[in-house]
N, C-alpha and C positions, 0 to 999 in steps of 0.2 A: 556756393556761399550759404543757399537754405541749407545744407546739409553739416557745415560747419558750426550753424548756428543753434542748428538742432542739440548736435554734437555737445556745444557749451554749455547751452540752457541743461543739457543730462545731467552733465558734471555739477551744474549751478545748484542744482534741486536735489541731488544727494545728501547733503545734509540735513533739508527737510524731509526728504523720505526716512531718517536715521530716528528721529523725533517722535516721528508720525505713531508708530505705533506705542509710545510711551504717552501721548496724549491720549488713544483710544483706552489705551489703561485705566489713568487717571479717571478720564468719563464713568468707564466701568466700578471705579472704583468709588467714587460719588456717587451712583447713582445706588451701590448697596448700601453705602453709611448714610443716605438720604430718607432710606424706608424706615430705618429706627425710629425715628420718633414718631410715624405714622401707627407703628404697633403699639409702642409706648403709649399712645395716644387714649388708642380701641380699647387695649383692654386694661388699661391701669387708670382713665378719667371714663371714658365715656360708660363702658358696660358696667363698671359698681355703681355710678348713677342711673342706671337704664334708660340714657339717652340714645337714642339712634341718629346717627350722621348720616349722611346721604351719598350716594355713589353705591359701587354691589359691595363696600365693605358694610355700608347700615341697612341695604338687603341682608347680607348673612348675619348683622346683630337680629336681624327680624327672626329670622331661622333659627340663632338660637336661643331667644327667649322663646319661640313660639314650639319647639321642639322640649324645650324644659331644661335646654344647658346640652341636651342628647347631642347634637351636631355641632361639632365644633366649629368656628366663622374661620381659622384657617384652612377648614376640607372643605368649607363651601365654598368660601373667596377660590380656591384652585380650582374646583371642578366649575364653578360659571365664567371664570373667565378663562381655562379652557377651551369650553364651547367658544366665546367671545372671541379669541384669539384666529382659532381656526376657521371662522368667519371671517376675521380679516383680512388673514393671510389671503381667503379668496376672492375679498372684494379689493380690497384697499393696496394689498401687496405684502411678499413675505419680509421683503427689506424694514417696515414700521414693524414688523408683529416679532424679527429677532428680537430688537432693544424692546420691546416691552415684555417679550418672555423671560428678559434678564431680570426687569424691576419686579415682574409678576413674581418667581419665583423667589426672590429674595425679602419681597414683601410675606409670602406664602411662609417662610422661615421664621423669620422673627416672629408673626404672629402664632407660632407652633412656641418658637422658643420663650417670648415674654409670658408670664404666667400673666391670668385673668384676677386682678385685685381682691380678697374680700371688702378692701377697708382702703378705696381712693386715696390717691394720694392726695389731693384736694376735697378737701370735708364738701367746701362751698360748691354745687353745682354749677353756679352760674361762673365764678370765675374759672373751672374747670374746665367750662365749653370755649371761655373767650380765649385762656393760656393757650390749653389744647389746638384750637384755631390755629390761632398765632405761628405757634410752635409746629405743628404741623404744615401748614402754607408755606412758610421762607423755606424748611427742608423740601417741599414738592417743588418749587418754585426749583430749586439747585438741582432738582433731578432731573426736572423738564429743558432746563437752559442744557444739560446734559445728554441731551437729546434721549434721556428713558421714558419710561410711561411704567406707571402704578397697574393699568388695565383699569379693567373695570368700565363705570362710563365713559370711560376718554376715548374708547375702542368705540363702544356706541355712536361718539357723536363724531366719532369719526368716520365712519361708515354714512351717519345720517348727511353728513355737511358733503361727502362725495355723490350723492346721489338727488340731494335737495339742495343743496347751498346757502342752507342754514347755517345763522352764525354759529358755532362750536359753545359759546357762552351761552344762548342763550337755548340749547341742548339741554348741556348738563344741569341749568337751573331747575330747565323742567321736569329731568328725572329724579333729582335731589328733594325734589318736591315731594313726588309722586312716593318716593321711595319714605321721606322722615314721616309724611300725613300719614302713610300707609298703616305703621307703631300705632297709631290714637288706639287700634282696636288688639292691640294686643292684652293679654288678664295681666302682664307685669306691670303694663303704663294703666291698665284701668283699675288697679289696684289701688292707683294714690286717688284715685276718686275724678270727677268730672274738671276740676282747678288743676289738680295735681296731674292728671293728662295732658292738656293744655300747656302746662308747663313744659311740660315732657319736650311736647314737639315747639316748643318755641325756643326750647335751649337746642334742640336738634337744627332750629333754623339759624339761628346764632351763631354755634361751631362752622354750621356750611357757609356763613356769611365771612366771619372771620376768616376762615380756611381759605376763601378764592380769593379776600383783599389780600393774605397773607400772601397770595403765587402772584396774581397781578404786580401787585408791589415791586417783587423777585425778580419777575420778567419783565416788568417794564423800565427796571434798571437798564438791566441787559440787554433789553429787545430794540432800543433807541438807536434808530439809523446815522450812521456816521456817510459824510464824503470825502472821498481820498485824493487828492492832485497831485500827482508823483511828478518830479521834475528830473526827468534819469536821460544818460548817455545810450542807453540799453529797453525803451520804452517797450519795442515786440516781444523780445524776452520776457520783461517784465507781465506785459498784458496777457499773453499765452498760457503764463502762470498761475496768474488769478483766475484765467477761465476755466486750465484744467484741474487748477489744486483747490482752488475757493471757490468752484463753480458761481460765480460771478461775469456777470459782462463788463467790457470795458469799454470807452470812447478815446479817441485819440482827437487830441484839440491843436489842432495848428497854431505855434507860438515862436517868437522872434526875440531871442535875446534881449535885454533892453540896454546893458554895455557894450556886448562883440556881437550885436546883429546877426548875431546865428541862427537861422532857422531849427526850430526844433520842434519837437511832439511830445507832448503832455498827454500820461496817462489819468484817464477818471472815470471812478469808478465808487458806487453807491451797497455799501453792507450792512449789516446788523453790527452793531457793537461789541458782542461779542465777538464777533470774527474779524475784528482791527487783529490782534497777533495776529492770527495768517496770516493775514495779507502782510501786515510789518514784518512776520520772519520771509515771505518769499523775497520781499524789496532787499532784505538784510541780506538773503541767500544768493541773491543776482547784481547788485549793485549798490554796495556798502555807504558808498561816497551819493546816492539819491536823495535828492531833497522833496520832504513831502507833507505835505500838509491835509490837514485831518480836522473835518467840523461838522457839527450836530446837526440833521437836518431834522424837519419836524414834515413828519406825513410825508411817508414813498408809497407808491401804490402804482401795480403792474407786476410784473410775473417775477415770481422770490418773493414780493412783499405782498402785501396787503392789496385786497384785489378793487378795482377804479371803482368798482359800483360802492361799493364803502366809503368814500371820500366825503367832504361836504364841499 
């Protein structure tokens, strides 16, 4: 009978396997049209204003004002998160350091290929930094829900948050910090004088501010826990499939028809929102006729989400 069932559930999940690699594309494919506007960003707002942003792309604008234009920010952005990568392949694991060597390198491209502005496209610095922000944020935000990664500090604080269990936000604040103050001493920001420095690194604090409300935003769309109640003919099927296609847990809830007194077993089960399709194409793939209900929880926390000591 297990063997028969197994047998089913194969055939059942063939057509999600038929998918499957058409969605990894797609990811793929987001996460390269997502880095455009991060190059667009660099060097057509920020570096004609000689603002520096924060993360190792406003290290490498540091490099290249501080070199005199000599090193270009896309051969420095490759070679430090290079280094950065294959640190984390060794700490963190090679599995994160693939997808981020995909956004790494396609980040690494555009800013090879968008040319460095003489004449911004935005005259106005200040709303240069908020656009830019903005604009840059929701496309990182869509690369992250995509499971890539830009590199850079996100490697960092991810290394930092597996060995300290530091929150990852409040990482990156600090280096984004360290990295925009860093500018105050460079001769192009101290050329606009003791005001015009100042400025410098407060539009630098600006873009980094706007930029992470822009991905919180993004992600907190997305990131919002949904609960599923599957009401199916086929629940082990079902629940099998979500733990090995949506790596997901399931519970099984002992329930009793309320017309034909039928005992039955109600699957449920707690995911990120984004991953409602999965789970809706497995239910689709195993049992068509499944009735299932779906609703917003607020605050999960335990292993996949958000970890207990975090709660209030």
């Amino acid at each position: 009978m297990e063997r028969e069932q197994r047998n089913k559930l194969r055939e059942q999940l063939r057509a999600y396997y038929k998918v499957l690699p058409w969605i990894t594309l797609k990811e793929l494919l987001l996460i390269v049209l997502s880095t455009i506007p991060y190059a667009l960003t660099v060097n057509q707002l920020l570096v004609p204003h000689a603002v520096v942003g924060g993360g190792v792309t406003g290290l490498c604008e540091i490099i290249y004002f501080a070199t005199d234009t000599y090193m270009p920010i896309w051969l420095s952005s490759l070679l430090i998160n290079v280094v950065l990568l294959v640190i984390a392949a060794l700490t963190v694991g090679w599995r994160y350091a693939i997808r981020t060597v995909w956004g790494v390198l396609w980040l690494t491209i555009w800013l090879k290929v968008v040319p460095i502005a003489t004449v911004p496209l935005l005259t106005d610095a200040f709303m240069a930094v908020v656009i830019g922000g903005l604009f840059t944020g929701c496309f990182l935000g869509i690369c992250f829900l995509n499971n890539g990664s830009t590199g850079g500090t996100d490697v960092v604080a991810m290394i930092v948050n597996k060995y300290h269990h530091l929150p990852m936000g409040r990482v990156l604040l600090f280096a984004d910090m360290i990295v925009i103050s860093s500018a105050f001493f460079l001769p192009t920001i101290q050329a606009a004088g003791m005001q015009g420095a100042i400025e410098k690194i407060l539009f630098g604090l600006t873009y980094t501010f706007m930029c992470s409300t822009a991905v919180d935003w993004v992600m907190n769309r997305m990131r919002q826990s949904v609960q599923f109640m599957i009401f199916t003919q086929k629940p082990e099927e079902i629940a099998q499939a979500i733990i090995t296609q949506a790596h997901r847990g399931c519970t099984f809830l002992e329930a009793e028809g309320g017309y034909n007194k039928k005992p039955m077993k109600v699957v449920t089960t707690i995911a990120r929102s984004y991953e409602s399709a999965t789970i809706f194409r497995l239910v689709r793939a195993i049992d068509p006729n499944a009735f299932v209900s779906q609703s917003q929880v607020r605050g999960v926390f335990g292993q996949g989400f958000d970890p207990v000591s975090s709660g209030r």
